[in-house]
N, C-alpha and C positions, 0 to 999 in steps of 0.2 A: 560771739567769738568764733564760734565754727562758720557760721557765715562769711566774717570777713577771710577765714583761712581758704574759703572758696572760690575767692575773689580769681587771685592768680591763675590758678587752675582756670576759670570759664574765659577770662580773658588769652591765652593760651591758645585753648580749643576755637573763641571767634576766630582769633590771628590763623590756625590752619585753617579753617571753612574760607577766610577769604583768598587766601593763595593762593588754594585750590578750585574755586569757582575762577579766579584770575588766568590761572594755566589754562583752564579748560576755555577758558571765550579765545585767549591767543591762540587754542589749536582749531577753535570754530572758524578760523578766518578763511575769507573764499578763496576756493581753488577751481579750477580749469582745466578739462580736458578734452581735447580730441581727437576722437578715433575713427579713421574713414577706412573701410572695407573696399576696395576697387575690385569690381567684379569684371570676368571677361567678356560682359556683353557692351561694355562704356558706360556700366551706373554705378554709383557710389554710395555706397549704406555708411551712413553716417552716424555716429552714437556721442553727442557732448554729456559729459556727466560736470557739474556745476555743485559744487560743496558748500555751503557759508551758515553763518551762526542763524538762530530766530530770527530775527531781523531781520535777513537778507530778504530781497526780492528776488522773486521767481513768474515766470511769464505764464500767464494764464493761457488757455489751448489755444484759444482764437488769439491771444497775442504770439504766442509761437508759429500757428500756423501762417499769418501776415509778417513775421519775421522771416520765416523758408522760403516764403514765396515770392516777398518781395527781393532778397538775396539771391535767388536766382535764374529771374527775369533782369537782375544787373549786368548778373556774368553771362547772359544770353547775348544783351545789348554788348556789352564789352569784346567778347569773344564772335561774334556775328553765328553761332551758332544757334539750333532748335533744343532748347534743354524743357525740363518740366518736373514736378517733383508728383510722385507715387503717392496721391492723395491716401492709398488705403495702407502707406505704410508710416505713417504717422504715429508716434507714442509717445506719452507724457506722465512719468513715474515720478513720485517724490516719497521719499524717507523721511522720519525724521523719526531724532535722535533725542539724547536731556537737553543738548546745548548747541545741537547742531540740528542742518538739513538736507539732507543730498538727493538731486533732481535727475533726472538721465531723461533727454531729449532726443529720438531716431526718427530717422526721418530717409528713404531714396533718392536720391538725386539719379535723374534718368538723362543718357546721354552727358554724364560727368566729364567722361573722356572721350577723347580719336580712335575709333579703333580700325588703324591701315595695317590692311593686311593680316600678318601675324603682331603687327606689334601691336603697344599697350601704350598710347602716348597721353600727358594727360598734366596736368599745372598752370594752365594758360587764366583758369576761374580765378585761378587764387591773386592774378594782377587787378582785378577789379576793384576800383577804391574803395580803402575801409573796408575789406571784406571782414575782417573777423571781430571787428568795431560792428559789424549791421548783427553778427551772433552776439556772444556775450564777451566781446573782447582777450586779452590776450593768453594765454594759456600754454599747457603741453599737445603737441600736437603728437598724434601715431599714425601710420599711412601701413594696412597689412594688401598686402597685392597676392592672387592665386599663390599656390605652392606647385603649378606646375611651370610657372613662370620665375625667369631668373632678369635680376635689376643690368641695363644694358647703361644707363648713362641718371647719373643726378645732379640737382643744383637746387640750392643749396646740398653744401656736405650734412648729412646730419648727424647728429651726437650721438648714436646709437643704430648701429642696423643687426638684423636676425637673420641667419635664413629656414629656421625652423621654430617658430612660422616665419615667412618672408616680411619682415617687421621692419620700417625709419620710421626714427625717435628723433625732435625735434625738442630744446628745451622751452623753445618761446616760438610763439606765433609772428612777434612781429619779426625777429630777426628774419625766418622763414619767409614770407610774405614782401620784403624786401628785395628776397636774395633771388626776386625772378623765376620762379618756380618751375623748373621742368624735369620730369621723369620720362623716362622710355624703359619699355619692358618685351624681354623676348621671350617666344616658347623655350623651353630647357631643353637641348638635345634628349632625345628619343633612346632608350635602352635596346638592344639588338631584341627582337622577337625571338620565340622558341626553337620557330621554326629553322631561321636563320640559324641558329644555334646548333639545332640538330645536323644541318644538314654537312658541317665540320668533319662531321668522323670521328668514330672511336681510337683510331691508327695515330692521327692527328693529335690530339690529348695523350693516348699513351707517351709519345716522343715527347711532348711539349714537358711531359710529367717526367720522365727521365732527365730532361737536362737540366730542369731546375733543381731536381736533388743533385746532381753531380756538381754544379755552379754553388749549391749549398753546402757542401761538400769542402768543395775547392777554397771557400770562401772564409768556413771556420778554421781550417789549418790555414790561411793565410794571416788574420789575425791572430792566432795563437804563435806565429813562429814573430810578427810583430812585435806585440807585445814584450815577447821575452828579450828580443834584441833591447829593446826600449829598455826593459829594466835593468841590461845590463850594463849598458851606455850608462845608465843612472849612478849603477854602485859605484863606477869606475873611470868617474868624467874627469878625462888629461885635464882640465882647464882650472879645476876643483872648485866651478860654478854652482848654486843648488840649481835644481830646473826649475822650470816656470810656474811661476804662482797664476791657476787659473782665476781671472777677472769673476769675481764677485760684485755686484751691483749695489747699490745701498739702498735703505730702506726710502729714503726722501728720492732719488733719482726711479724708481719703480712707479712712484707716484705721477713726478713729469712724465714717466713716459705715459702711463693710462690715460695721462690727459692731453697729451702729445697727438695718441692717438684717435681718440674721439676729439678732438678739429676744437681742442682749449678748454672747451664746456662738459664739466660731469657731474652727477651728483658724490654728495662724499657720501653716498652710501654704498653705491656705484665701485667708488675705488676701493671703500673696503671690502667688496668681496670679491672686487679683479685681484686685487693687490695679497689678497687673505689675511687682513690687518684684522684683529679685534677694533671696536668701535672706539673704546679709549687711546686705544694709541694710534689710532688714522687721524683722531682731534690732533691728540699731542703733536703729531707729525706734520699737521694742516697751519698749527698755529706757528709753527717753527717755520714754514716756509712764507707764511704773511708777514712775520715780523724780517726776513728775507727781503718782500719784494717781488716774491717769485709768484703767489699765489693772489685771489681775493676770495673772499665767502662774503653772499648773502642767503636770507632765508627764502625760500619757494615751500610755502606751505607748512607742511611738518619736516621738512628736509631743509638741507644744503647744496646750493651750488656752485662749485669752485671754478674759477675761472682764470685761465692764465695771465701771467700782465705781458702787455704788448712785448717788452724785450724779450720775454723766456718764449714767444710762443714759437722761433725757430731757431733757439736756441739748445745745440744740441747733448748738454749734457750739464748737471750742476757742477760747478768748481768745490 
C-alpha cells in the first residue's frame, strides 16, 4: 500500500528531471560570435567564441588552422592585396559545461586593413564569397577599433556602436556581409599640450574667470525674474486657458523609438535596459506591439531579437 502511495510522487519527480534536462539542451543550442580587434598597424586580432550542446562539432587545430588560412589566401585573391595570418598567434580553447561546450578560436590576420595615411580603412575582406560560411557561419559580429581613433564613415549601419570602448554591434553576419562592408577611421583631434597651455597667461584666466561669474550672475537673476513673470501670467491668464500640458511619451512609443534608433534590430534585453522597463513588462509591452503589427521576436540564443515591420521602420510615431 505505501508503495503504490509512492507512485505519484516518483512519477512527479521523472516529470521535473525531464523539463529540466529539456530547458537545458534548448539553452545548449549553438551560438556565434565575432569579435575583431583592428589594430593601428592594418592587423586584425580576431577571437570567434562558438557555444553548442555535446554533440556539437568543433574544429580540431589542424582543421582550424586550414580554415584561417585558406580564408584568407581568398580575401588575398579577392582584394588583390598581400595578407597572411600570424602563425604564432594561433589558439584553440574549449570549455565544457553538463550540457554544454564553449570553444574561442584567435587567430591575427596581418595586413587586415589599408592603412593611408592617418586613416584606418578596412571591409573590403568581408566581400569575399562565403566569407563567414568558410568560418563557422552566421553569427554576432563586434568590430572594437583603437580608442585614439574616432569612426569617420560606416556601412552597413550597425545595431549598436560604443565609443568607450570604440565598439559596432552587428546582430548577424549575413545581413552585415551583404551590406558591402566599409569602415574609415580617423585620428581624434589632439588635446592643446601643457605647454601651449601655459604659455596663455595668468592675466588671461583671471579675466576669462571674472566674466564668466558676472555672465553667471546675470544669467541666475535673468531666470528668476522669468520664472516669476511665468507664474504670474499663470495665476491670472485673461483667456481663463490652463497652460500647456508638457508632452509625455508612452511607455510603447519609447520602445519604437530605441529601435528606431538602432537602424529596426535590438535585442529585448537591450531595450529593457535603454528603456529602464523591468523584464516582465518589456515582454508585456513587446507582445502588445506584435499583436499591433508593429514589432516581430525571434530567439537568437538565450535572448530575443525584436525587429521592426517594414511599415513602422519610418514611421514616426505610434497612433
Amino acid at each position: 500500500m505505501r508503495f503504490h502511495r509512492l507512485i505519484p510522487a516518483l512519477a512527479i519527480c521523472a516529470l521535473v528531471i525531464f523539463i529540466a534536462s529539456s530547458l537545458h539542451a534548448a539553452y545548449a543550442q549553438e551560438f556565434v560570435q565575432y569579435k575583431v580587434q583592428v589594430n593601428v598597424d592594418g592587423s586584425g586580432s580576431w577571437a570567434i567564441t562558438q557555444a553548442s550542446g555535446l554533440n556539437g562539432t568543433i574544429d580540431s587545430w589542424k582543421e582550424f588552422q586550414e580554415r584561417v588560412t585558406n580564408l584568407v589566401s581568398s580575401a588575398a585573391n579577392q582584394t588583390q592585396r598581400t595578407m597572411d595570418v600570424d602563425a604564432n598567434s594561433l589558439q584553440l580553447n574549449t570549455i565544457w559545461e553538463n550540457q554544454s561546450q564553449t570553444t574561442v578560436y584567435q587567430f591575427t590576420w596581418l595586413n587586415f586593413s589599408v592603412v593611408q595615411g592617418d586613416h584606418i580603412i578596412f571591409g573590403d575582406v568581408f566581400q569575399t564569397n562565403d566569407f563567414f560560411s568558410k568560418l563557422y557561419g552566421d553569427g554576432e559580429l563586434r568590430i572594437v577599433y583603437p580608442p585614439n581613433y574616432t569612426l569617420s564613415s560606416v556601412s552597413p549601419q550597425p545595431n549598436g556602436a560604443n565609443t568607450t570602448p570604440n565598439t559596432l554591434d552587428w546582430l548577424g553576419t549575413d545581413f552585415f556581409a551583404k551590406g558591402n562592408p566599409s569602415i574609415v577611421l580617423l585620428p581624434s583631434a589632439p588635446s592643446p599640450s601643457p605647454n601651449q597651455t601655459d604659455s596663455i597667461g595668468w592675466p588671461l584666466y583671471a579675466a576669462i574667470g571674472s566674466g564668466i561669474a558676472v555672465a553667471g550672475v546675470a544669467l541666475s537673476v535673468g531666470f528668476y525674474l522669468i520664472r516669476r513673470n511665468r507664474s504670474q501670467r499663470t495665476e491670472t491668464s485673461p483667456n481663463g486657458l490652463l497652460p500647456a500640458v508638457p508632452f509625455v511619451e508612452s511607455e510603447e512609443g519609447k520602445i519604437l523609438r530605441a529601435l528606431q534608433a538602432s537602424g529596426g534590430n535590438a535585442y529585448q534585453s537591450a531595450i529593457t535596459d535603454q528603456c529602464r522597463f523591468s523584464k516582465s513588462k518589456t515582454s508585456q509591452l513587446l507582445t502588445a506591439l506584435e499583436k499591433r503589427g508593429v514589432v516581430i521576436r525571434y530567439k537568437k540564443g538565450r535572448n530575443k531579437i525584436v525587429t521592426l515591420t517594414e511599415q513602422w521602420k519610418t514611421k514616426g510615431e505610434l497612433s
